[in-house]
N, C-alpha and C positions, 0 to 999 in steps of 0.2 A: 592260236587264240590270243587274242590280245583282253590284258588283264587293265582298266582305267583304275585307276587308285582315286579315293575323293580324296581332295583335299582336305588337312588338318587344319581346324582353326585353333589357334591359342587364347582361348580367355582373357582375359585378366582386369584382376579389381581392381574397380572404382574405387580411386581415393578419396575421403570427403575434400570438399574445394576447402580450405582455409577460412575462418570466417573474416566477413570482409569488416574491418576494422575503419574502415573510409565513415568513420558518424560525422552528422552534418554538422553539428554544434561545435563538434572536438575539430573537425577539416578548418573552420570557420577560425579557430583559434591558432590556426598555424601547425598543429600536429598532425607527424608523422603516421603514417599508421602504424609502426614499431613502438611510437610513442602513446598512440590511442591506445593500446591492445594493455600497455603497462600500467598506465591509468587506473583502468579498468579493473583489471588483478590487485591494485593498492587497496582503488575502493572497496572491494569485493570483502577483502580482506578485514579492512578497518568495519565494515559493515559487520563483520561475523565476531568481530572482539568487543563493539561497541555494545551487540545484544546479550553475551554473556556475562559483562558486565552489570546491565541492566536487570536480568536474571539474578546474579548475584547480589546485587543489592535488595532485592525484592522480598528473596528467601531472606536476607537480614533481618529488613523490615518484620518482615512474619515470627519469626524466632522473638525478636524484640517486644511483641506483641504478645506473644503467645502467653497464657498464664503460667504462673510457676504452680506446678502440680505438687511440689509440699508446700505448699502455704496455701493450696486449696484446703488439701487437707485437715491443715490445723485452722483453718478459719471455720467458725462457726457455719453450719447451713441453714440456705435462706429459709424463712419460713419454721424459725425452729419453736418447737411446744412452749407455749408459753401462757401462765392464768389469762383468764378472759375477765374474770373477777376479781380484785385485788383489794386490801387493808393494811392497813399497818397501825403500829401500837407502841407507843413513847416504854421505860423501862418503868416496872413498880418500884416503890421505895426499897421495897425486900430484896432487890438485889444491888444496895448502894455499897454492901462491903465490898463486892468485888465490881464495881465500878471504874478498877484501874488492875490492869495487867501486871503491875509492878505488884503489887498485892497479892495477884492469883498467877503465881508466876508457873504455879506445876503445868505441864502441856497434859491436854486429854488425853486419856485412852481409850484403847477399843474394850477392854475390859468393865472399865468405870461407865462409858456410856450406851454398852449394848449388853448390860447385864439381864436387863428385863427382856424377854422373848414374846411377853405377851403383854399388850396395852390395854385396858378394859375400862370404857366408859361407862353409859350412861342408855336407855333404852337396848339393854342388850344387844350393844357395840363390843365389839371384840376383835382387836388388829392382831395380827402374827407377823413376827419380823422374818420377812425373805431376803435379804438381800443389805447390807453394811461394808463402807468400806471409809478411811480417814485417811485423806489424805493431808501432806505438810506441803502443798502448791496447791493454792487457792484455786488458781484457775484449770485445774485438773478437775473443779464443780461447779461452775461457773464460766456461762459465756453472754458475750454482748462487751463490745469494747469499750464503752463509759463504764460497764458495772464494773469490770477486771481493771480499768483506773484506778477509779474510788476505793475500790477494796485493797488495792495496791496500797493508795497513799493511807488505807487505816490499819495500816502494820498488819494485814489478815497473814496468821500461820499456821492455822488448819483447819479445815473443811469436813467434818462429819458427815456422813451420807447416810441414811435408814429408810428402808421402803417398808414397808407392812400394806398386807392384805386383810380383809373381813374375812372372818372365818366362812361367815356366809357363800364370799365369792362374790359380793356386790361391789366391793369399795377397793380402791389402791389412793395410797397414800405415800407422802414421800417427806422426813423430816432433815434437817440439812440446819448443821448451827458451824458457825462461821466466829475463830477465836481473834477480835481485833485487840487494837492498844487499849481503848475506856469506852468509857459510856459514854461522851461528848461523839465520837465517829462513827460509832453502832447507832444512837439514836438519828446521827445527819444522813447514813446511809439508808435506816427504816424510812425515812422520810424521804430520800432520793426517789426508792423504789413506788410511790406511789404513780412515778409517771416513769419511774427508768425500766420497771418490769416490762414494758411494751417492747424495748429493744437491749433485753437482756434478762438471762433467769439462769435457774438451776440447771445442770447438765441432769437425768435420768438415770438411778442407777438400775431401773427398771423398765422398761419400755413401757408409756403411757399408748392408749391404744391411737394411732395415723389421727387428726384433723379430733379429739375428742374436746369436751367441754371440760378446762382444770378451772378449778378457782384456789388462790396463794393470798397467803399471809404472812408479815413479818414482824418479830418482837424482837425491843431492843432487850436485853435481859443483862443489865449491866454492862460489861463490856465486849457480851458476846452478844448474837443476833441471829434470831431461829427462822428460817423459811420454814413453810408449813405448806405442803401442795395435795390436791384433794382432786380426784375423779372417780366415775363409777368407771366398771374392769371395760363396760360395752360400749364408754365414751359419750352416752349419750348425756343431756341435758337433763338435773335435777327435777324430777317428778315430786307428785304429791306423794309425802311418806320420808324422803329422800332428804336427811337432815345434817346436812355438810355441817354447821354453825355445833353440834355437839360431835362433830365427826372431828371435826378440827382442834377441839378440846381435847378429844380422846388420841389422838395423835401426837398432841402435848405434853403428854406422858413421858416422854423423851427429853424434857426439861431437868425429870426428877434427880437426875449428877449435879446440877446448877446449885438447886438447893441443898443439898446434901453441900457443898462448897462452903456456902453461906456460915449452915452451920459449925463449920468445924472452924471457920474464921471467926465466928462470933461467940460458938459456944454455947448460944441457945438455937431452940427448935422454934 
C-alpha cells in the first residue's frame, strides 16, 4: 500500500512594507529618505511640545482670569437692599455740645444704648428690640465703596446696629448710628447719602424680606449720624393707614443715650 504524504506548507507573516519615505516635496529638496523619515519625527515632535505649550498658557490665561473667590466674598452683593426713599436732616442746635469728639470722648456701649427694649410712639406704635450688635469696624455695617471711603476719612469708630419689630408684626425697622470725629463730617456725609444711598447703605442685622419696599433716613446728631430704615415684615409698598413718617420717629427712640450725653456735658435737661 503506498501511503502519498501531502505536502507541508510553511506560513509565514507578512511583514508590513516600511513606509515609503520617497515625499515629493522632501525628494525635491535633495533628501534622503533616511533623511525624510527623520524630518518627519523632529516635526512630529516639535508639533506635540508646541501644543502643550499652548495648552499651558491657556490654563494660565484662565487661572489669571478667574475671580478671586475671597474677595467675592467680602465684596458687597450686587443688587444689595437698599431705601427706595430716602431724606436727610442737617444736626439741631441741641446737640452742639457734643459737636466734637474730642468732647465726647467716652466710646458707646452696648449697655447705654440698648437699655430700652421697647420703643413706643405715637398712634399705638410699638417696636420690640430683636436683634443689636456694635461693632468698632465701621464697615462690618456698612457697604458701597464710596460710603466705606467717606466714613473712613470721617474718623467712624463704631457702628451700632438695633432692629425692632411692631409688636403687631406689621413693621421691621432697623436703627444704626455711626460715632464720627464732629459735626462738620456727620452733617457732609448726611448730605452725601442723599445720592450715595443708591450705591451704598446699611448692612442688615435682620434680614429685610428679598426685592421689598424700605424707605431710610439720616440725622446728623452732632458728631454722630443715625440711619433710620423702615419696611413692612411682607415687603410690600405703603398702603393707606401705613404711616412710615411716625414709624420713623418712633424708631428714633434710639437717639435717647445722645441726649442723655448732652446733658451730663451741659448739666441741663
Amino acid at each position: 500500500m503506498t501511503v502519498t504524504r501531502g505536502s507541508t506548507r510553511t506560513r509565514k507573516r507578512r511583514r508590513t512594507p516600511p513606509p515609503d519615505w520617497n515625499l515629493p516635496v522632501l525628494t525635491d529638496w535633495g533628501l534622503k529618505p533616511e533623511q525624510q523619515r527623520l524630518l518627519v519625527i523632529i516635526a512630529s515632535v516639535a508639533g506635540v511640545l508646541i501644543a502643550a505649550v499652548a495648552l499651558t498658557a491657556a490654563v494660565a490665561a484662565l487661572g489669571a482670569d478667574a475671580p478671586d473667590q475671597s474677595r467675592q466674598a467680602a465684596a458687597p452683593v450686587s443688587g444689595e437692599l437698599r431705601p427706595e426713599r430716602f431724606e436727610g436732616w442737617a444736626s439741631p442746635k441741641v446737640f452742639e455740645p457734643i459737636a466734637e469728639r474730642a468732647k465726647d470722648a467716652k466710646p458707646l456701649t452696648e449697655k447705654e444704648l440698648f437699655a430700652q427694649k421697647r420703643l413706643v410712639g405715637e398712634h399705638k406704635i410699638s417696636l420690640k428690640l430683636t436683634e443689636k450688635t456694635l461693632d468698632t469696624d465701621c464697615s462690618a455695617a456698612l457697604w458701597g465703596e464710596q460710603l466705606l471711603s467717606q466714613v473712613g476719612d470721617a474718623g467712624c469708630t463704631q457702628a451700632a446696629r438695633a432692629a425692632y419689630t411692631s409688636t403687631d408684626g406689621r413693621y421691621l425697622t432697623q436703627f444704626t448710628l455711626l460715632n464720627l470725629n464732629d459735626s462738620k463730617v456727620a452733617g457732609e456725609l448726611v448730605e452725601s447719602l442723599k445720592s450715595l444711598h443708591r450705591g451704598g447703605w446699611v448692612r442688615p442685622v435682620t434680614a429685610f424680606p428679598p426685592n421689598a419696599h424700605t424707605e431710610g433716613g439720616a440725622y446728623a446728631l452732632g458728631h454722630y449720624v443715625a440711619l433710620v430704615w423702615l419696611s413692612r415684615t411682607d415687603g410690600a409698598e405703603p398702603e393707606q393707614g401705613d404711616d412710615f413718617s411716625n414709624l420713623a420717629l418712633t424708631v428714633r427712640g434710639a437717639e435717647k443715650p445722645l441726649y442723655k450725653r448732652v446733658v451730663a456735658l451741659t448739666g441741663t435737661s
